[in-house]
N, CA, C and O atoms as a GROMACS GRO file, in nm:
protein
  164
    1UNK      N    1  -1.618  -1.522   0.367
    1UNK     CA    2  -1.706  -1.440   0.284
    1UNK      C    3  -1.623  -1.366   0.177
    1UNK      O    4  -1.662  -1.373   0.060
    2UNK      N    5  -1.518  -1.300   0.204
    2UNK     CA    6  -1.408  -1.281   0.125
    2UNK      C    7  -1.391  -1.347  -0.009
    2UNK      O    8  -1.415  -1.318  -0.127
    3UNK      N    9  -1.331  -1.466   0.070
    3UNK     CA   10  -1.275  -1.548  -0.074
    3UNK      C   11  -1.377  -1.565  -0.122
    3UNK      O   12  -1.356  -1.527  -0.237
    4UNK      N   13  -1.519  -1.608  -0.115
    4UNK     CA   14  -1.624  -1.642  -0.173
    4UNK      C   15  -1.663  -1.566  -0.276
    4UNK      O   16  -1.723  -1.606  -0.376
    5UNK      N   17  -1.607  -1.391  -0.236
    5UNK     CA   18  -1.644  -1.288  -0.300
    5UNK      C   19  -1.573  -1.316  -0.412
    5UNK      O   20  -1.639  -1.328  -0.515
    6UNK      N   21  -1.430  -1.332  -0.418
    6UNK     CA   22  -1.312  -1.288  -0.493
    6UNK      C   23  -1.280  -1.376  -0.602
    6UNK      O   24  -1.207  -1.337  -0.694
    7UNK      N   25  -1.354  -1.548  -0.597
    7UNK     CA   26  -1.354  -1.677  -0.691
    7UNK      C   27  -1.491  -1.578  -0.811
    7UNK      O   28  -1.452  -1.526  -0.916
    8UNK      N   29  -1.550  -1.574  -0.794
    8UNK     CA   30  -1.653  -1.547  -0.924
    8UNK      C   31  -1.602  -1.401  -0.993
    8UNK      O   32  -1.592  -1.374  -1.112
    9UNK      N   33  -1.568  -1.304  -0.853
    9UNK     CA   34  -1.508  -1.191  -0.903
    9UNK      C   35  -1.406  -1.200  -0.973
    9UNK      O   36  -1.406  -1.116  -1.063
   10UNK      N   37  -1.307  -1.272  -0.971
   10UNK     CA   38  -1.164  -1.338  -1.025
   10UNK      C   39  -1.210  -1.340  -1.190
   10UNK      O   40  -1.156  -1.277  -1.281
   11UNK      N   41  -1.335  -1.440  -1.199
   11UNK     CA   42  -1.315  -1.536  -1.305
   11UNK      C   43  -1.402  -1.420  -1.398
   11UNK      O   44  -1.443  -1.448  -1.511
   12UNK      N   45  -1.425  -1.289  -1.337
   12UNK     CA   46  -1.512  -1.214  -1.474
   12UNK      C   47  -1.417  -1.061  -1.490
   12UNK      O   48  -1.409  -0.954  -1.431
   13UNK      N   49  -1.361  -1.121  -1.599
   13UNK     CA   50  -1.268  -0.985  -1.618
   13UNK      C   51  -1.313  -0.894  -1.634
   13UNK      O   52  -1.232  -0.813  -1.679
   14UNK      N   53  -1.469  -0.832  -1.612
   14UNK     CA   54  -1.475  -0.722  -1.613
   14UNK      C   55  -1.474  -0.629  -1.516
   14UNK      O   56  -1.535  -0.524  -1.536
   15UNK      N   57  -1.403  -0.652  -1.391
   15UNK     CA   58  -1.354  -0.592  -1.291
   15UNK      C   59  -1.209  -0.623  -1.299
   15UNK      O   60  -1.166  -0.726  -1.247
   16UNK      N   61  -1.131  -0.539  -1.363
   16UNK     CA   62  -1.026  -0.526  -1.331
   16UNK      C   63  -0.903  -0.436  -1.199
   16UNK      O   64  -0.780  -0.428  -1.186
   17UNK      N   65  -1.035  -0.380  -1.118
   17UNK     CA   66  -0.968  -0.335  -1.042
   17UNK      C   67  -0.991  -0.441  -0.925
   17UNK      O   68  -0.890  -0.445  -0.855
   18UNK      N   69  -1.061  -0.502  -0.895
   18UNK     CA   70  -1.091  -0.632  -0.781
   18UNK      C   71  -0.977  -0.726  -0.847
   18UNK      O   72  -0.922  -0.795  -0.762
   19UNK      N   73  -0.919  -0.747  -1.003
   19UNK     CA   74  -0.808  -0.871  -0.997
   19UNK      C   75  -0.718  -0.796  -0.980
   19UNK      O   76  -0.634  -0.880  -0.946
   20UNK      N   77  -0.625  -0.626  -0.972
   20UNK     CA   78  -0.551  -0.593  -0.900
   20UNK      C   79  -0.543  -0.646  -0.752
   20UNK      O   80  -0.438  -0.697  -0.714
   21UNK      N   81  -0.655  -0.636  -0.664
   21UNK     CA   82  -0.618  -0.626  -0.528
   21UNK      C   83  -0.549  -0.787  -0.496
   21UNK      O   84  -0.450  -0.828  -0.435
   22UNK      N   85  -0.665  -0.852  -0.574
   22UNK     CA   86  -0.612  -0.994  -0.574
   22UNK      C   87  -0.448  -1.046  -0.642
   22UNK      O   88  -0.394  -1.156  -0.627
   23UNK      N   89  -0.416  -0.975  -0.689
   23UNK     CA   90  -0.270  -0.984  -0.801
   23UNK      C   91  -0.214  -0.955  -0.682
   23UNK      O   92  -0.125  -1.028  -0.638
   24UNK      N   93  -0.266  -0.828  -0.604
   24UNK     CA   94  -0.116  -0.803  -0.534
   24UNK      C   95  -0.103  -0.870  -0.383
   24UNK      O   96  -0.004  -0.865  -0.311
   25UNK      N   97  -0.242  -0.941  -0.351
   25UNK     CA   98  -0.220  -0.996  -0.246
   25UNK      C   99  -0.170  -1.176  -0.268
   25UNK      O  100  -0.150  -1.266  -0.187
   26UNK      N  101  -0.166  -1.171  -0.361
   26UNK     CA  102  -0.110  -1.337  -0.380
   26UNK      C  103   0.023  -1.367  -0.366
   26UNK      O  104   0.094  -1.454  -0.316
   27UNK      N  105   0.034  -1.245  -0.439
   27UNK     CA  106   0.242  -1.257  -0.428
   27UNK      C  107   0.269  -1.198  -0.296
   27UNK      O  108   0.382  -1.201  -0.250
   28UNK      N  109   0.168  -1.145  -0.233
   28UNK     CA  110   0.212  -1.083  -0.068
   28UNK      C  111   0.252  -1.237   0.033
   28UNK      O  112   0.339  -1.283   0.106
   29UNK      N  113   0.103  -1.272  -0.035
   29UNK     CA  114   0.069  -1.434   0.090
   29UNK      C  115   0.210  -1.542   0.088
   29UNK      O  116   0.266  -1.608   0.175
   30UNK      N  117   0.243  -1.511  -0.115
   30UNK     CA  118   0.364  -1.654  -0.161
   30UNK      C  119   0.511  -1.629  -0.090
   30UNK      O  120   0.591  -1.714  -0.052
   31UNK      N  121   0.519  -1.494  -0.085
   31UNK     CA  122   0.626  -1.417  -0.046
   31UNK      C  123   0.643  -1.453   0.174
   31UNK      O  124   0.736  -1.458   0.255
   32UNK      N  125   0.501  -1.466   0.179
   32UNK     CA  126   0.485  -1.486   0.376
   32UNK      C  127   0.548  -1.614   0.402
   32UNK      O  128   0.638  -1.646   0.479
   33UNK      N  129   0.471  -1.688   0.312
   33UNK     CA  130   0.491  -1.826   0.285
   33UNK      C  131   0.582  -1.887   0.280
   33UNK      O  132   0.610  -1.972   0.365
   34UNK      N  133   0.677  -1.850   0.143
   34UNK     CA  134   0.802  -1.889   0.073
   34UNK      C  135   0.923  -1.915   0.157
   34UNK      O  136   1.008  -2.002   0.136
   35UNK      N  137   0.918  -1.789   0.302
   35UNK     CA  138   1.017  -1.790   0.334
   35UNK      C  139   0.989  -1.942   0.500
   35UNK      O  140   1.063  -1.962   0.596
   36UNK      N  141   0.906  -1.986   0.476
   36UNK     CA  142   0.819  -2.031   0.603
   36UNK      C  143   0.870  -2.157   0.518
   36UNK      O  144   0.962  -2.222   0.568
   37UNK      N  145   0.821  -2.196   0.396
   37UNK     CA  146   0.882  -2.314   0.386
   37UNK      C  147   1.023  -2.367   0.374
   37UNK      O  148   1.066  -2.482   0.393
   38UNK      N  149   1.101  -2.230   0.329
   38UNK     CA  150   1.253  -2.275   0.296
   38UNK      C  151   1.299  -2.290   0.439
   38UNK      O  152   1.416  -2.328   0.435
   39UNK      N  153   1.251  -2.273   0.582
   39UNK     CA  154   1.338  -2.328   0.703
   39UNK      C  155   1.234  -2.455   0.700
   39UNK      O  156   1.320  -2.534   0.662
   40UNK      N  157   1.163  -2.504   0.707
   40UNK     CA  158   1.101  -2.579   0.770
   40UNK      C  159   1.136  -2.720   0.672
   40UNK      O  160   1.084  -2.828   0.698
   41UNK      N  161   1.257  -2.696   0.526
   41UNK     CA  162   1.316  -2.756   0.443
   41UNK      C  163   1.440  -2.784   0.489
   41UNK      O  164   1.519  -2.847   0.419
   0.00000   0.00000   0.00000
């Protein structure tokens, strides 16, 4: 329900405080991630 929220919310810049939360949780997730793929390399 989330993400569902956050794709239409994303794409209308006139909430710029909903593409903060999203800005800062992407580089949170790439950052969880990043280090998950460099062992599994």
């Amino acid at each position: 329900m989330f993400l569902s929220s956050l794709i239409p919310v994303r794409t209308k810049p006139s909430r710029p405080q909903v593409q903060d939360s999203s800005h800062v949780q992407t580089p949170t997730m790439m950052v969880s991630i990043g280090p998950h793929l460099g062992e599994k390399q």
